[in-house]
VOZADO-596741 format. One line per field, with one value per residue (C-alpha): x, y, z; chain; residue number from 1. Coordinates in steps of 0.05 Angstrom, whole numbers. Example, Ala and Ser with C-alpha at 12.3 -4.5 7.8 and 13.67 -1.06 7.14 Angstrom:
X = (246  273) $
Y = (-90  -21) $
Z = (156  143) $
c = (A  A) $
k = (1  2) $
//
This chain:
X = (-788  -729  -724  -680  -717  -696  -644  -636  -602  -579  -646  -670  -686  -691  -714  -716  -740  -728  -789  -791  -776  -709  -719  -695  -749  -729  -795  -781  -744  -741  -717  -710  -635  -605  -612  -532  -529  -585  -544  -491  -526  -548  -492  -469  -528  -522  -590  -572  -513  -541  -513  -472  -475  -509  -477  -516  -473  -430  -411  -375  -366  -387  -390  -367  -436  -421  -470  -487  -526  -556  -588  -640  -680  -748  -775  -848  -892  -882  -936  -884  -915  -878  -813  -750  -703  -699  -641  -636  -595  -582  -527  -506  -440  -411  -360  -383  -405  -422  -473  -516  -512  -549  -591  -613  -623  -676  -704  -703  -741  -793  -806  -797  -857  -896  -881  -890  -844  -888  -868  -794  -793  -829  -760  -717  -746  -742  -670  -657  -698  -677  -627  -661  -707  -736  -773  -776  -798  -752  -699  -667  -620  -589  -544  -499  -469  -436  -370  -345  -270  -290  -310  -239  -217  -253  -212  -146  -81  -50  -79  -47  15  10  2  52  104  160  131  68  121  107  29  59  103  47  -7  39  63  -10  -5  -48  -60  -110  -130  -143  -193  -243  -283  -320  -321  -245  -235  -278  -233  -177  -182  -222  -160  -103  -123  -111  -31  -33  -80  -59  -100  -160  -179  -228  -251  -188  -223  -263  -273  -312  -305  -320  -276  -333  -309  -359  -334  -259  -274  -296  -241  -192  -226  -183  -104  -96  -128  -140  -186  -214  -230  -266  -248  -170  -168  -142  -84  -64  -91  -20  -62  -95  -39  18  18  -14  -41  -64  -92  -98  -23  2  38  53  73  103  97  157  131  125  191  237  182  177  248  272  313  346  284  228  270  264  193  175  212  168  108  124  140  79  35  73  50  -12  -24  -24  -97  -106  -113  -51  -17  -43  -22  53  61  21  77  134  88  87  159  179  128  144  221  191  155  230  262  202  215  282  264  232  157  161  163  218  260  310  369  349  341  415  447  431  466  414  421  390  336  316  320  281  220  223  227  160  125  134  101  40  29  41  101  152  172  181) $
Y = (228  202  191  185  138  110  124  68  75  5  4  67  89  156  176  220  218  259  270  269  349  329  357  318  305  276  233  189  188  137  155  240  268  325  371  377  291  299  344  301  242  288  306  232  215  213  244  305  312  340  314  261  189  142  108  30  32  87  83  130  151  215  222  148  127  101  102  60  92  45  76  40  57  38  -31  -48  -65  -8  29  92  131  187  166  138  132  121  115  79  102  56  87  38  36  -20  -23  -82  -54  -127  -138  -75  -78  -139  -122  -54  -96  -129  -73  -39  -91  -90  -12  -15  -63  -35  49  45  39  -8  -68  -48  -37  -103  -132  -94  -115  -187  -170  -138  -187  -251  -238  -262  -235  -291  -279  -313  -261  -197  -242  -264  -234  -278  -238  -291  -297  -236  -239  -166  -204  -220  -148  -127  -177  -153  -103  -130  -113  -151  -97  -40  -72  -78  -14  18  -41  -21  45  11  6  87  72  11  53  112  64  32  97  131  182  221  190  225  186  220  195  219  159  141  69  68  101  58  -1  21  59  9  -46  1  -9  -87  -60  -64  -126  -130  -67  -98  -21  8  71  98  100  150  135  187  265  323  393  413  444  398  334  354  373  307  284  320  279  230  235  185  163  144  196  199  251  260  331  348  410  360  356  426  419  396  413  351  294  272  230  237  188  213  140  164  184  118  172  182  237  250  324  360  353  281  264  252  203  161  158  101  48  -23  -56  -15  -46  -111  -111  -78  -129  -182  -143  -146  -215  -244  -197  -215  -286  -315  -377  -328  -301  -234  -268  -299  -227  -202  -255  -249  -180  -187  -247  -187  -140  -185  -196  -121  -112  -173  -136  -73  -100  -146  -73  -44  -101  -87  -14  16  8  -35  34  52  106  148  126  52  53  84  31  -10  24  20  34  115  98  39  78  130  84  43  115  130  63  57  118  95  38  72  38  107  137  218) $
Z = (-172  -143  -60  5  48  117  163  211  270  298  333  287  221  164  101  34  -41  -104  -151  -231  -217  -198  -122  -69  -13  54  64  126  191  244  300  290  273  296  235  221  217  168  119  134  107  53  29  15  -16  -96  -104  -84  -127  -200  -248  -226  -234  -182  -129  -115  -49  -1  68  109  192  222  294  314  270  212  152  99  39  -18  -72  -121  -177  -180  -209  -228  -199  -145  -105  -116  -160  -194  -162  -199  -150  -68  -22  35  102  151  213  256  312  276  213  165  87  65  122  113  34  43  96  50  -3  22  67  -11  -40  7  0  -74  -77  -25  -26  57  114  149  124  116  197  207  173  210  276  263  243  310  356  317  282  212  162  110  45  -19  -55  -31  -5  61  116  166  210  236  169  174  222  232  220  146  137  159  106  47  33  -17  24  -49  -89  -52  -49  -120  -139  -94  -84  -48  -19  12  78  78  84  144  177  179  201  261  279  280  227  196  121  65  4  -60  -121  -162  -160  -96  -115  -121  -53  -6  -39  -30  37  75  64  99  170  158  157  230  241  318  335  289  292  229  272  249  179  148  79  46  72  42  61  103  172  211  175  187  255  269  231  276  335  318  328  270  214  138  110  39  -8  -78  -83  -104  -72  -1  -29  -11  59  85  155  148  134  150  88  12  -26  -89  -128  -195  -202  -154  -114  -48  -11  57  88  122  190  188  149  208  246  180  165  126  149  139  177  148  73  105  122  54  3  53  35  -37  -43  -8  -43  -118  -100  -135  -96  -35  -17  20  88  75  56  120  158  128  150  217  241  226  256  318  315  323  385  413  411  431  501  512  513  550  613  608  635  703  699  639  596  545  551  499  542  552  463  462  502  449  394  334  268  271  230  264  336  323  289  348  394  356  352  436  438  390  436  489  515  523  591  571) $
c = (A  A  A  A  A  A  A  A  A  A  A  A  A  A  A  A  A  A  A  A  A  A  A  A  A  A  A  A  A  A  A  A  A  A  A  A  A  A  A  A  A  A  A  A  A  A  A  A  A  A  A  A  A  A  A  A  A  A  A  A  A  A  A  A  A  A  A  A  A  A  A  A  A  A  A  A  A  A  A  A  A  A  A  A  A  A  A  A  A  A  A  A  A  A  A  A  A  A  A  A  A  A  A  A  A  A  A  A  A  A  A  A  A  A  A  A  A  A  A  A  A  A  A  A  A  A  A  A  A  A  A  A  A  A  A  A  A  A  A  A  A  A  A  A  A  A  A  A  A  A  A  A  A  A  A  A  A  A  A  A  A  A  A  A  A  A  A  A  A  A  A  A  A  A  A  A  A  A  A  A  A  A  A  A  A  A  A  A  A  A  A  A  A  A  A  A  A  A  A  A  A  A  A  A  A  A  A  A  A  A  A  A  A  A  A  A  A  A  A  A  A  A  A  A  A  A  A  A  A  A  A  A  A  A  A  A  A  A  A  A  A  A  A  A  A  A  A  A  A  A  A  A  A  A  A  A  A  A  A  A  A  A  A  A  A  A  A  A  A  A  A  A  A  A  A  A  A  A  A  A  A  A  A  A  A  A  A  A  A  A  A  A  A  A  A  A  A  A  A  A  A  A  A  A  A  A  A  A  A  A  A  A  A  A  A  A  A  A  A  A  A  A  A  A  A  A  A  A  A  A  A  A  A  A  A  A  A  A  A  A  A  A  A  A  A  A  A  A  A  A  A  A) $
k = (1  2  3  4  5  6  7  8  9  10  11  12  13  14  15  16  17  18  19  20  21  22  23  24  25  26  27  28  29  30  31  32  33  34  35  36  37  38  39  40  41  42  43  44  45  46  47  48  49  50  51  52  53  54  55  56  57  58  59  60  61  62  63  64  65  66  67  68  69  70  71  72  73  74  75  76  77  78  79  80  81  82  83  84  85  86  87  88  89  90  91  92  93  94  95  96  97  98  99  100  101  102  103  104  105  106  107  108  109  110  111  112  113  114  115  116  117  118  119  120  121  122  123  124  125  126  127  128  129  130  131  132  133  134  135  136  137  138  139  140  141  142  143  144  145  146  147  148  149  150  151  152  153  154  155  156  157  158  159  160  161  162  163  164  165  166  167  168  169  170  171  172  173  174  175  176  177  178  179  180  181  182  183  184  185  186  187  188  189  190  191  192  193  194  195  196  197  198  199  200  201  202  203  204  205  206  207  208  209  210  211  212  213  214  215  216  217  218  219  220  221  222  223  224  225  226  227  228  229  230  231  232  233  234  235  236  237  238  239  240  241  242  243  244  245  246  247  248  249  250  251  252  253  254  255  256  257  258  259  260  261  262  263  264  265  266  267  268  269  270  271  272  273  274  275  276  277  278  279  280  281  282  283  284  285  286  287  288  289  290  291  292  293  294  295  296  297  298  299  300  301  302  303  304  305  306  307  308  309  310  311  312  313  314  315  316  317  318  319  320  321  322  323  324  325  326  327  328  329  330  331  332  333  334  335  336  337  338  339  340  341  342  343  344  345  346  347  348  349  350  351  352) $
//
């Protein structure tokens, strides 16, 4: 009899098990959900999907909460009797995967062995009020180690670059310009990877709300989803790719392809700069001595370069705010205006 456990919400907690029947039982909640985050948080949860293979670890957003889902099977000596498999929810307001896996891991252990929330929240509190849960037997949490910035860095920028080379500027040029981008693969594993590394493309903004990593083509999810004037979005299900509604750019991972739709194809026009900043991309990421920081870092400096040009033509304007005639005077390449036209207005820099 399998399980989903506890839901906790950065101060809170929820829970559900499945039984040797193969039901799914939602045992445990701490603090109540409304009922629609509670199919949410169903719905992600591998035990509910019959049929399908487990998932140790999933993490998604809904609602500007994200969740992180770890599922375990059970280990003797348990007091869970008649239950082979649990899940653990915790939802918290903050993006870091490596920190809760760790945390769950432990808060795991200690309902594996002891089939009661008690001692799990006893844990969790100490995490909260001191920042540190020790054990020697089901392990220790210190929070400290986990710095939000090295959760931003897990994900490999090299790897995407990799696989795409030259057209990873398409994913850049979407990402700086706040477009809408939809991720494609069969294999949640695969998509949390990849998707959680794109928002590193624009490092200045140091922005992962953009990111929601694992949606299913449920109106509530996608109205949440539409919340949000850009994003990276991803999706199990294949059908996404014919919601053109829903991106202005398609990555389908399996294939390596990448598509832009006809709405977005004049704002993410190609030009001699966006060839420039790709073939930098490429070369820092074809590097071995060069780590993933180091990738970031490469194409952060350019980053930095073009805004820094961006806010010298902004001063050079009436309330420090670029306008289409002030980007004529200059006589730019056309491809090169009109990304600069459309990155002033992502940051906010154009007079209308």
């Amino acid at each position: 009899y399998r399980a989903i456990i506890a839901v906790i919400y950065c101060e809170l907690a929820e829970g559900q098990e499945k039984d040797a029947n193969g039901d799914t039982l939602w045992v445990w909640c701490y603090p109540s959900v409304t009922a629609e985050v509670r199919q949410i948080l169903l719905s992600k949860c591998c035990l509910t999907q019959d049929g399908r293979e487990l998932h140790s670890f999933v993490f998604g957003q809904f609602r500007r909460t994200w969740y992180y889902i770890t599922t375990v099977e059970i280990q003797e000596p348990t007091a869970l009797k008649k239950v082979t498999h649990f899940s653990l929810v915790v939802t918290t307001k903050d993006f870091n995967p490596e920190k809760y896996a760790a945390l769950s891991r432990v808060l795991c252990r200690l309902y594996n062995k002891h089939g009661s929330p008690v001692k799990m929240m006893e844990s969790y509190i100490s995490v909260l009020t001191k920042g540190i849960c020790q054990s020697d037997e089901n392990g220790s949490f210190l929070n400290k180690n986990y710095d939000v910035r090295l959760a931003y860095l897990a994900g490999s920028l090299k790897d995407v670059v990799a696989q795409f080379g030259m057209e990873s500027i398409i994913l850049y040029t979407a990402l700086m310009l706040k477009k809408r981008i939809v991720v494609h693969h069969p294999r949640i594993e695969a998509l949390l990877e990849f998707t959680r590394a794109l928002p590193a493309f624009t490092w200045h903004r140091k922005d992962w709300s953009i990111l929601y990593p694992y949606l299913h083509l449920t109106e509530v999810e996608l109205d949440d989803l539409r919340q949000c004037p850009g994003y990276v979005a991803g999706f199990t299900n294949p059908e996404v790719g014919n919601r053109a509604d829903l991106f202005d750019v398609y990555v389908n991972l399996p294939d390596s392809t990448i598509t832009v739709s006809p709405d977005a194809k004049e704002a993410l026009a190609m030009g001699k700069v966006h060839k420039d900043i790709g073939q930098l991309m490429v070369q820092s990421a074809e590097d071995a001595e060069r780590t993933d920081a180091q990738v970031i870092k490469d194409i952060s400096t350019k980053t930095k370069e073009i805004l820094a040009s961006l806010m010298s033509l902004a001063a050079e304007s009436e309330n420090s705010k670029i306008t289409v005639e002030g980007l004529k005077k200059h006589h730019f390449p056309p491809a090169t205006e009109n990304f600069l036209f459309h990155l002033a207005a992502a940051e906010r820099l154009l007079r209308i």
